[in-house]
N, C-alpha and C positions, 0 to 999 in steps of 0.2 A: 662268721662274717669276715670277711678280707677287708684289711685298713688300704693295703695297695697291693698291684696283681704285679709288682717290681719283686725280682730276685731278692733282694734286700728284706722286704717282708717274711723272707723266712728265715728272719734269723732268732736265734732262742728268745730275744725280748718282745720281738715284735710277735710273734708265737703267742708268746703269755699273755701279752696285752690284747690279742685278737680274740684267745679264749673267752678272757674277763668279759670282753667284750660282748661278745657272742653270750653268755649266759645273762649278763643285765639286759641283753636284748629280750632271750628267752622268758627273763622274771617280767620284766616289763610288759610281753605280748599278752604272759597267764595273765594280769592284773586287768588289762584291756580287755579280754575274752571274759574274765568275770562281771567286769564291769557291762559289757555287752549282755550279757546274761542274765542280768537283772533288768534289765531295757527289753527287753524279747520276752520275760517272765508278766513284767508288766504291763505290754502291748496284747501277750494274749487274755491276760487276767481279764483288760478291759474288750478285747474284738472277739475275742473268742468265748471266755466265761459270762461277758457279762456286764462285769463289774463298776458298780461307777469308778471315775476318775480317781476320789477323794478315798476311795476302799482301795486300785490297787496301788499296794507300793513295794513289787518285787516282789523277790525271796525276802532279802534282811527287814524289808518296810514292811513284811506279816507280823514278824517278832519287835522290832524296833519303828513302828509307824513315825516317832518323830523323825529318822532319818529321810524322809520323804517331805519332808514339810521345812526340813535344815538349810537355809539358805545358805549356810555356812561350810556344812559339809558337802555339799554339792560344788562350791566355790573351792574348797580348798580340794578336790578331787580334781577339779579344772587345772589347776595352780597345778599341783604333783604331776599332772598329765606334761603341760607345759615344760615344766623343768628337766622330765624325764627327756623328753623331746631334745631340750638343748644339749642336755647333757651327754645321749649318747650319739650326737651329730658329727662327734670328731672323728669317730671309728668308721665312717661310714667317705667314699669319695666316690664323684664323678655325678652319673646320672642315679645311685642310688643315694646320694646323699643331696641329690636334687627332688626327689621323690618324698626324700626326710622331711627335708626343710620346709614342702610344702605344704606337709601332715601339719610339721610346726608351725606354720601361718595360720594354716586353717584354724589349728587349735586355740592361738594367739587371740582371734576373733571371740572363739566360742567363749576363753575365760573370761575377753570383756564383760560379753553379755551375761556372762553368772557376777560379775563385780558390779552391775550394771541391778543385778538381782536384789545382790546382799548388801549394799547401797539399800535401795528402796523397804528390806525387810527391817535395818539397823536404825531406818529416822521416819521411817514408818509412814513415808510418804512415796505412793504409786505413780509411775509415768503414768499419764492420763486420766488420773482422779480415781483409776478403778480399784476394786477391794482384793487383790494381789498384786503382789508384785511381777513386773511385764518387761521381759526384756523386749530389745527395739525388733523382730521378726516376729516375736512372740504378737505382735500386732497384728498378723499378718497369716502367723500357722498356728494351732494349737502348738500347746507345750510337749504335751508328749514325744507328738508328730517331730518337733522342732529339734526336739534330742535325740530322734531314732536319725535324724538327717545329718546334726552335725558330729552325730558318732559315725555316722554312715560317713561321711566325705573327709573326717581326720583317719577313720582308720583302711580305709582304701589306699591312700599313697602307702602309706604304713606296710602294710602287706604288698604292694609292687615294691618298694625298698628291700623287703626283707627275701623278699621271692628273688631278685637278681642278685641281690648279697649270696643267697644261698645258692644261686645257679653259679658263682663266680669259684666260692671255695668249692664246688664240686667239681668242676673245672681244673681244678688248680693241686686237688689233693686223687683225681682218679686217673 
């Protein structure tokens, strides 16, 4: 990832700190592709195997079924998602750190609606009287659905960001 496409950028600190950079991006994408992964495992579990909703829960949610049912953990997966966002925004400028920031918007929304979750699972009281907890689309789309969309529309910027970062240092090192 290039912090800036200025002369100046290539001088031994800024070198190092592009690297670091460049590898929390890379740790950060595996975590997203995993986490993608278990959303795609679960979508076919149910479209394609079968399965009801409440059976599938992923890879980890076969062995660990409460993790599917974790208001908590799916909240603080949001949070970590969010944070990562902020925190590797600095390394990134222009229009790919415009593309960042909007992953980070998007995302900024989506942890609402999980705080919005873990609220209602903590006092035990449902938006609209019903017996789960409903974030406010969740009104509107299945849940599943809801999560295949707003992982779909955070990590789309995500990957045009990372895709011109990486057109920029190949640019810049060929």
């Amino acid at each position: 990832m290039v912090i800036s496409t200025a002369p100046a950028a290539l001088s031994p600190e800024n070198t190092k700190r592009t690297s670091r950079h460049a590898l929390y991006v890379k740790v950060f994408a595996l975590i997203v592709v995993l986490h993608w992964a278990e959303h795609l495992v679960q979508a076919a579990q149910i479209y394609l195997l079968g399965w009801p909703i409440a059976d599938a829960g992923g890879i980890l949610g076969l062995w660990f079924p409460w993790l599917i049912t974790s208001e908590l953990m799916h909240y603080g997966y949001a949070i970590v998602m969010l944070i990562a966002l902020w925190c590797l925004r600095n390394g990134f400028e222009g229009r790919v750190r415009q593309w960042w920031m909007l992953s980070f918007a998007l995302q900024f929304w989506h942890h609402i609606e999980h705080l919005f979750l873990l609220i209602q699972a903590t006092i035990g009281t449902n938006l609209g009287g019903g017996p789960i907890p409903m974030s406010i689309l969740q009104f509107f789309v299945p849940r599943v659905e809801l999560h295949l969309f707003y992982n779909t529309i955070v990590t789309i910027p995500m990957i045009v960001a990372m895709a011109i970062a990486s057109k920029n240092v190949s640019h810049h090192t060929g």
